[in-house]
C-alpha positions in Angstrom: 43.0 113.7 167.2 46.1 115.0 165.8 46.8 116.6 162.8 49.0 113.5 161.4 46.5 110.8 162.5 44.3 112.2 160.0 43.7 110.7 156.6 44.8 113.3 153.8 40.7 114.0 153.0 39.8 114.7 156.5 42.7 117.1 156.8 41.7 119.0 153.4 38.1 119.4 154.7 40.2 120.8 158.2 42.1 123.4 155.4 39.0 124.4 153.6 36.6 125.1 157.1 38.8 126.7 158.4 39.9 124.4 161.1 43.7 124.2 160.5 46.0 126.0 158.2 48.5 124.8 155.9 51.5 125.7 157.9 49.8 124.0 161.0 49.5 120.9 158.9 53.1 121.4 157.7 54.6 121.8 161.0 52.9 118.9 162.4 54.3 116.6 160.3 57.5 118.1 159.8 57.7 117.8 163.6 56.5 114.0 163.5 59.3 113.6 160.9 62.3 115.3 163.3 60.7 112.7 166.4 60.5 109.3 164.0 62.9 109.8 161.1 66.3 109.1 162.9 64.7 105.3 163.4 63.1 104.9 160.4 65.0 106.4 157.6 62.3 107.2 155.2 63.6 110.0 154.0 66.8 110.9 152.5 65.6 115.0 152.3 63.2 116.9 153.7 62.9 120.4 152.3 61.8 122.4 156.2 62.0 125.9 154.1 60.5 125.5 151.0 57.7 123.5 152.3 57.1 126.1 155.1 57.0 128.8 152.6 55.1 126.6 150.1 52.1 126.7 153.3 52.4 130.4 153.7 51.5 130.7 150.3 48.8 128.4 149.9 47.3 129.8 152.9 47.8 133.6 151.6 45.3 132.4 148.8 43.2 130.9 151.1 42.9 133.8 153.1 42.3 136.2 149.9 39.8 134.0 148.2 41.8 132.9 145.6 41.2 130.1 143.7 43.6 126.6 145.2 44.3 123.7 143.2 42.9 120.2 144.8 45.4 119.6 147.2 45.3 123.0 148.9 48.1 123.0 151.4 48.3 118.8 152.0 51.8 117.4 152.3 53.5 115.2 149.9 56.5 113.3 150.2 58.0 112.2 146.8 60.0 109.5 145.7 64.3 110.4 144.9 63.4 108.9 141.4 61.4 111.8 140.2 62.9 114.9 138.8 62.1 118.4 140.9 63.9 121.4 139.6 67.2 122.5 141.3 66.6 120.1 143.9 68.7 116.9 144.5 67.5 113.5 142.8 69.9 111.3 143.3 68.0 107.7 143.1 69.4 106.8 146.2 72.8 106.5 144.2 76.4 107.9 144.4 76.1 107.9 140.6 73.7 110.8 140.8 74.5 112.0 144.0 75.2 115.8 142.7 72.6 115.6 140.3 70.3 118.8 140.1 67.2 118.4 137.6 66.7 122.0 135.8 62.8 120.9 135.4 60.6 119.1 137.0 58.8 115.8 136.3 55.5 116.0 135.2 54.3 114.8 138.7 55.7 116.9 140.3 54.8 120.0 138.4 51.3 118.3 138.7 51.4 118.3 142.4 52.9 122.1 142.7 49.7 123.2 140.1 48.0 121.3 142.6 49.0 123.5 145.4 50.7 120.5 146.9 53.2 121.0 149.9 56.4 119.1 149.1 57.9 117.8 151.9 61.1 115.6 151.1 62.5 113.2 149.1 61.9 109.7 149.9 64.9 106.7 150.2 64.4 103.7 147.7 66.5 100.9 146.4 69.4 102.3 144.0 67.8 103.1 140.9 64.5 101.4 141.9 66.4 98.3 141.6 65.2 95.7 144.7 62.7 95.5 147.1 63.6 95.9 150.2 65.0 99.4 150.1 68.4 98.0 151.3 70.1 98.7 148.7 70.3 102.2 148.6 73.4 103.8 148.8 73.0 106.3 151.7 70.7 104.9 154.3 68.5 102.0 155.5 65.2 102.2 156.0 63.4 100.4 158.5 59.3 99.2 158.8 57.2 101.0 161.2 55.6 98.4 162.3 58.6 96.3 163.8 61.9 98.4 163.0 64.4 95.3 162.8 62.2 94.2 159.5 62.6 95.8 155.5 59.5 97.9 154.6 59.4 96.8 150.7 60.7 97.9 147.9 62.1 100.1 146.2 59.2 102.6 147.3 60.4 101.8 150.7 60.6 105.0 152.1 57.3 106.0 150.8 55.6 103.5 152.4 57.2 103.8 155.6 56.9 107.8 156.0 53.2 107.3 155.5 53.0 104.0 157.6 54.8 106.5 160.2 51.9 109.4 159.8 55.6 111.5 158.5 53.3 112.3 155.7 49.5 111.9 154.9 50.6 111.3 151.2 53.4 110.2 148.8 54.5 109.3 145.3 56.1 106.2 144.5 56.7 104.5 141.7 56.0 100.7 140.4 58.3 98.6 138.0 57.4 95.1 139.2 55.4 95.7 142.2 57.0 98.5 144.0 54.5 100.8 145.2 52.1 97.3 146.2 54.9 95.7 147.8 56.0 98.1 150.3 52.0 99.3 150.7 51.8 95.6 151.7 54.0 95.2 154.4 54.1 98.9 156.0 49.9 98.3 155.8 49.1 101.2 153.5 47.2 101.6 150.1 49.3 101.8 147.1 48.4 101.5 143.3 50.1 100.9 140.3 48.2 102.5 137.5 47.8 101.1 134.0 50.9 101.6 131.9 50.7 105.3 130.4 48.1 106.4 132.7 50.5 108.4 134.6 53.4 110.7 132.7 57.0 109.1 133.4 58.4 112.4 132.1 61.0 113.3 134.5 60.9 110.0 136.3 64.7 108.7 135.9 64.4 105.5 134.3 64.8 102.1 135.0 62.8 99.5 132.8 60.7 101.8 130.1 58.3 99.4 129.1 57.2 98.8 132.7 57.7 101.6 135.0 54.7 103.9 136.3 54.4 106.3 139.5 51.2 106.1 141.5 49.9 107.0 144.4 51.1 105.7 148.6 48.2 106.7 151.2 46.2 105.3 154.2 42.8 105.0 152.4 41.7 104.3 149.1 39.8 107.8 149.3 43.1 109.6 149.8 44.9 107.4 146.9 41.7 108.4 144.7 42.5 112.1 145.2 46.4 112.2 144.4 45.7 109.8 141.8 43.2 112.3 140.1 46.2 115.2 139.8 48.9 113.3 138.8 47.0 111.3 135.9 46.8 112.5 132.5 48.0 112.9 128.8 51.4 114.1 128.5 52.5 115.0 125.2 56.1 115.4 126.9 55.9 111.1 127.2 55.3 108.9 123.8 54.2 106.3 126.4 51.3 108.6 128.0 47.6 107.7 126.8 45.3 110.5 125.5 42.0 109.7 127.4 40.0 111.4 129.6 41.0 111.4 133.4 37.8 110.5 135.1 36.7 111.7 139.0 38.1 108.9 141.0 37.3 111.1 144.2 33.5 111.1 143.2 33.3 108.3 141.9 35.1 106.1 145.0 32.2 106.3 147.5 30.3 104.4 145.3 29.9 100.8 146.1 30.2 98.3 143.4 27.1 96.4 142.5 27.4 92.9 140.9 31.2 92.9 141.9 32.6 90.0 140.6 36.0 89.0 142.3 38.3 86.3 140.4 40.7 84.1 142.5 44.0 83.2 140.2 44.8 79.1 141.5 48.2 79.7 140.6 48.2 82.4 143.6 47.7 80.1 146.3 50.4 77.8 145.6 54.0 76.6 147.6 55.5 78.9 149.4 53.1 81.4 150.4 52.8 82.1 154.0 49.7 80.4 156.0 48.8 83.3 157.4 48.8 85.7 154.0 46.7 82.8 152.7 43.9 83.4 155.7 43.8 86.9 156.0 43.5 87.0 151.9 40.4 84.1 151.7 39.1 86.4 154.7 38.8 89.6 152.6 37.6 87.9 150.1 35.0 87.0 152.2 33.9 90.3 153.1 33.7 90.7 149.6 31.1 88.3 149.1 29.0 89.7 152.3 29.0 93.1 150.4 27.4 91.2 147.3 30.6 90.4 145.0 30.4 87.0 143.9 34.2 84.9 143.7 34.9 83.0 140.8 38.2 81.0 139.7 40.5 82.1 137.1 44.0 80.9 135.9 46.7 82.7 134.7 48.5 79.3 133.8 51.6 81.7 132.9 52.1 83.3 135.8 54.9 80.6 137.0 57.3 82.6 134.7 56.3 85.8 135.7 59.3 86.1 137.1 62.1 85.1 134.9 60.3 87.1 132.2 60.1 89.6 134.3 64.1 89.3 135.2 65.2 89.3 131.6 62.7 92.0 130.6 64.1 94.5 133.1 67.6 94.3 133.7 67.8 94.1 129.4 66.3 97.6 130.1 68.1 98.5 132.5 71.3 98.1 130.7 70.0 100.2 127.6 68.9 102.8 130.4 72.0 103.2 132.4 74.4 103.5 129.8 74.3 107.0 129.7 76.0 107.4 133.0 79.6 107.1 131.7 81.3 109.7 133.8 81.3 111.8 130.9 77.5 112.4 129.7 75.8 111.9 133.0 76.9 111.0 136.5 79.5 110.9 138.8 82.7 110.6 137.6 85.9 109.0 139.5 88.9 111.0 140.6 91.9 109.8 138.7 94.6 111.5 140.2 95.6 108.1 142.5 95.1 105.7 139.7 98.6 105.3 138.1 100.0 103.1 140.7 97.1 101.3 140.6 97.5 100.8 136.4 100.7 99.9 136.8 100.3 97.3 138.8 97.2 96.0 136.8 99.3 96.0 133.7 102.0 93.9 135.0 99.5 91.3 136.6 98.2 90.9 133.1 100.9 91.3 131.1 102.0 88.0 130.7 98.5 86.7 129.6 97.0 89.3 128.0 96.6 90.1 124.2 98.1 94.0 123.2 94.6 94.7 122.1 93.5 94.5 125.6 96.3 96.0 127.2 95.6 99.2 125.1 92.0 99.2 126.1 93.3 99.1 130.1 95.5 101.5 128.9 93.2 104.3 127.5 92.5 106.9 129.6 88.8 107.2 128.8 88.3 103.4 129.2 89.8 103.4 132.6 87.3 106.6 133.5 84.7 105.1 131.9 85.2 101.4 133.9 86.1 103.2 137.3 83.2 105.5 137.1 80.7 103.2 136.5 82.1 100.7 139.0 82.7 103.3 142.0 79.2 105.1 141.2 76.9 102.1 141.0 76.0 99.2 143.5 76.3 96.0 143.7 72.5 94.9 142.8 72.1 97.7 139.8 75.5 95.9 139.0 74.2 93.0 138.8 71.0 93.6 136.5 73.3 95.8 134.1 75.2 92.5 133.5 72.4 90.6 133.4 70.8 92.2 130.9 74.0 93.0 128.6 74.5 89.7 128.4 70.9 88.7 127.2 71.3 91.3 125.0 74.2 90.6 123.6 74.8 88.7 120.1 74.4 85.1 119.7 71.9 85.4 123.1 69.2 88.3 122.4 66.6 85.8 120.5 67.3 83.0 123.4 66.5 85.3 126.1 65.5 88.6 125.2 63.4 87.9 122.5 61.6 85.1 124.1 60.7 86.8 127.3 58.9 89.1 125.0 56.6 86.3 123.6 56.5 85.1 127.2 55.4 88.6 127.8 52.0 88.4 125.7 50.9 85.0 126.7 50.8 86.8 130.2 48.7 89.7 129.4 46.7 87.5 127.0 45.9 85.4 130.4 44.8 88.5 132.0 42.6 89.5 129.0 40.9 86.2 129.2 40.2 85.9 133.2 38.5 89.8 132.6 36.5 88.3 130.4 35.2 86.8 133.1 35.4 88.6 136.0 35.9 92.6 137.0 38.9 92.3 139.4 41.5 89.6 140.3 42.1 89.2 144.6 45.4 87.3 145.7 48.5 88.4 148.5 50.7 91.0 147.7 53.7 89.1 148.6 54.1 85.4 150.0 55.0 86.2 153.3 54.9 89.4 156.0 58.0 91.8 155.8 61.2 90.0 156.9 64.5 90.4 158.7 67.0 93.2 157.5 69.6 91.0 156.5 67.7 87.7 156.0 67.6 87.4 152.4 70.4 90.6 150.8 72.9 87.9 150.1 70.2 85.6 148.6 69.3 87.8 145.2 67.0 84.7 144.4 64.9 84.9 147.4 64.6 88.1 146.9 63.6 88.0 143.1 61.0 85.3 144.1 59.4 87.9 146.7 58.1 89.6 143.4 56.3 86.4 142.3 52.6 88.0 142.6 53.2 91.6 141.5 55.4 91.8 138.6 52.5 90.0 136.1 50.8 93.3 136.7 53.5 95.2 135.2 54.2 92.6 132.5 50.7 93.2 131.3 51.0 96.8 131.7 46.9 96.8 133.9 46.2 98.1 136.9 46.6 97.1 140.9 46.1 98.4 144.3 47.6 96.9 147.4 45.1 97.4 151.1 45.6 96.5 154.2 43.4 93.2 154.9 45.1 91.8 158.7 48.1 90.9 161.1 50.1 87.9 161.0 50.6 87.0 164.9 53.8 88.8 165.1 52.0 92.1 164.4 53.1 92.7 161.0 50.6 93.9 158.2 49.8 92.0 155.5 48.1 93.1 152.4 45.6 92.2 149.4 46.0 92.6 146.0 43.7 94.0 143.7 44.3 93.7 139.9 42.4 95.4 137.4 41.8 95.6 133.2 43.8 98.1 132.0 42.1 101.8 132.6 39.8 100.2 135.3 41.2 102.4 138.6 38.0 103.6 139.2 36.9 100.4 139.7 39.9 99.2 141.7 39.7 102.5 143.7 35.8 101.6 144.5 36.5 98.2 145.1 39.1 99.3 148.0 37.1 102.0 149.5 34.2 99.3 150.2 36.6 97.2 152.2 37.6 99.7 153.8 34.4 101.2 154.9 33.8 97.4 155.9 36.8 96.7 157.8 39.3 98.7 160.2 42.8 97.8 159.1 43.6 100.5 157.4 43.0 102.7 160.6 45.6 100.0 162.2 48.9 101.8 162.8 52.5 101.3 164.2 53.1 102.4 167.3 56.5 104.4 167.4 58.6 105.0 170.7 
């Protein structure tokens, strides 16, 4: 077997017998990467030196008996949404296309404690915003499994550089279902922690309230062993929960006993896909012949999960992305070809336009201001920042704003009552398989409604873990979704690992040309 076809535990027991050595390891995947990467596009940076030198390191310790942090020498790809020191983050955006953190996230100095090897930067929608990873503003990247098709989003390229064995582990992050999502449809594992579970320290911000980096890797084992490095108090993030981290790669061997496994009605409804249907109600019943017993729940309201969750977010969003002005952050817009330009604006709007305005288009400042944002941003981050502007703006924050907030509770007060009941919560990650580049980018609300099971999760602020559970009959994965109380990923992790060991589709894998 080679060294990428190996899940990220088997090739840490190859480090610590003996068997391989970190640069091997390195080199094999950086060499998968240079074959695969053209087609696929999950990576928007791959750092060849420092990631070599990072190996020689780990394996100079190795070889002098010095102590090595749990990853020892393993690869990791990281998400462009996470700050790493001197580096590039750009956020797959012109508007932070220069940008060079002078720190690092708290993941990521988690993962380099760790003895991690970084190994690139991974593509993702602009500012985390979609979920198809189209709409970043440098590349495209393409699913593995059938390369005219969108791998999910925004963690796109994490998914897919895994999917592609480019890398036997990543880090993506999750605002309304984007780790699951992608995990899904390139027929990985991803998981979303509970809110505050992970630091977002150094994670550039979308949507506060609901953003959390997890774990992208073939088997629930693997996940179980990044997620135990990158978890943890932070007092560098308000948002981060002081309690203890507990051994999710001891613990996730163990089988659950007395699993019991809650089916949401509202999860089988119109529009999802026949065949997600099937393959879920068929994991599910490999649940019960391992013992779980299936009960129904409702999360009556679910059904506006997702306009809550699209007034929530982009309101965020705006607050967020006001700092890039052209003058406190970001890029800013060459003005040295804009007087003919003004000119010719003023003169148009002379005629009907009040002074007041015409001084504003005037300014200087307001003209860099308007250009910069408008020439640094995208069209989709475009559109949420005016979507949430205007819910937050006065005479419409308590119609829209405020009530998506009440909204808000009575969806996590749904959740609390179904774990009352049961331990976990099965349903599809997403209604159908991956679709068409192209099919839906000019469709935003298709493409919102492709969210419909994941964004309750974040909403609630619990946990959820997306596996692989079976192929439609074009060949194209499709996953199960795994939603947890808050603080349960040991159980979620668990609960995963014993499909796993029951089933083969998470050794299922794309084949590449």
């Amino acid at each position: 077997m080679s060294l990428f076809d190996m899940t990220a535990t088997d090739l840490l027991a190859q480090l610590q017998s003996g068997g391989a050595t970190s640069v091997e390891v390195t080199q094999a995947f950086l060499a998968r990467i240079d074959c695969h990467d053209k087609s696929v596009g999950a990576f928007l940076r791959v750092n060849r030196e420092a990631a070599l030198a990072q190996a020689e390191r780990v394996d100079r310790k190795r070889a002098c008996g010095e102590p090595l942090g749990r990853l020892s020498g393993l690869p990791v790809a990281i998400k462009d949404v996470l700050c790493t020191a001197g580096e590039p983050t750009t956020c797959a955006s012109r508007m932070l296309e220069e940008f060079r953190p002078p720190y690092d996230a708290t993941v990521v100095a988690r993962l380099k404690a760790a003895d991690a090897v970084l190994i690139g930067k991974t593509n993702m929608d602009e500012f985390a915003m979609g979920g198809s990873t189209e709409n970043s503003a440098f590349q495209l990247t393409r699913n593995p499994w059938d390369l005219q098709r969108i791998p999910g989003g925004s963690s796109g390229g994490a998914a897919a550089c895994v999917a592609a064995s480019m890398a036997p582990l990543s880090i993506g992050t999750d605002t309304g279902g984007s780790i699951r999502q992608p995990a899904g449809l390139c027929g990985v594992t991803g998981m979303k922690p509970t809110y505050g579970r992970v630091s977002r320290y150094g994670l550039v911000a979308f949507a506060s309230s609901l953003d959390q980096a997890g774990p992208l890797a073939r088997t629930a084992e693997d996940a179980a062993m990044l997620l135990e490095v990158i978890a943890g108090h932070d007092r560098l993030d308000s948002t981060s929960v002081d309690r203890p981290v507990p051994s999710y790669s001891q613990s996730v061997r163990r089988p659950l006993e007395g699993l019991r496994l809650g089916l949401a009605r509202e999860h089988f409804g119109e529009g999802l896909d026949p065949e997600v249907e099937k393959a879920v109600r068929e994991a599910v019943r490999v649940y019960e012949s391992l013992g779980a017993t299936v009960h129904d729940v409702s999360l009556p309201h679910s059904k506006y999960a997702v306009a809550t969750y699209y007034i929530i977010a982009p309101c965020e969003a705006s607050s967020n992305l006001a700092r890039y002005d052209g003058v406190h952050y970001g890029y800013r817009t060459d003005q040295s070809d804009r007087v003919a330009e003004l000119e010719t604006e003023l003169a148009s709007r002379r005629a009907e336009t009040s002074a007041t305005v015409l001084d504003e288009i005037d300014n200087p400042l307001v003209r860099m201001y308007r250009r910069s944002r408008a020439e640094g941003f995208g069209a989709e981050v475009k559109r949420r920042i005016m979507l949430g502007t205007y819910a937050l703006s006065a005479g419409y924050y308590d119609a829209y704003y405020l009530k998506a907030l009440k909204v808000r509770r009575l969806i996590r007060r749904d959740f609390d009552e179904a774990f009352a009941q049961v331990d976990l919560i099965a349903g599809p990650v997403a209604p159908t398989p991956a679709f068409k580049i192209g099919e839906r980018v000019n469709d935003p609300l298709s493409m919102y409604l492709f969210d419909l099971y994941t964004v309750s999760t974040n909403l609630a602020g619990i946990g959820g873990i997306s596996i692989p559970c079976g192929l439609s009959s074009a060949g194209l994965p499709i996953g199960l979704h795994l939603q947890s109380p808050p603080f349960a990923e040991d159980c979620l992790l668990r609960a995963a690992h014993m499909f796993q060991q029951a089933t083969d589709w998470h050794t299922r894998k794309p084949v590449l040309d």
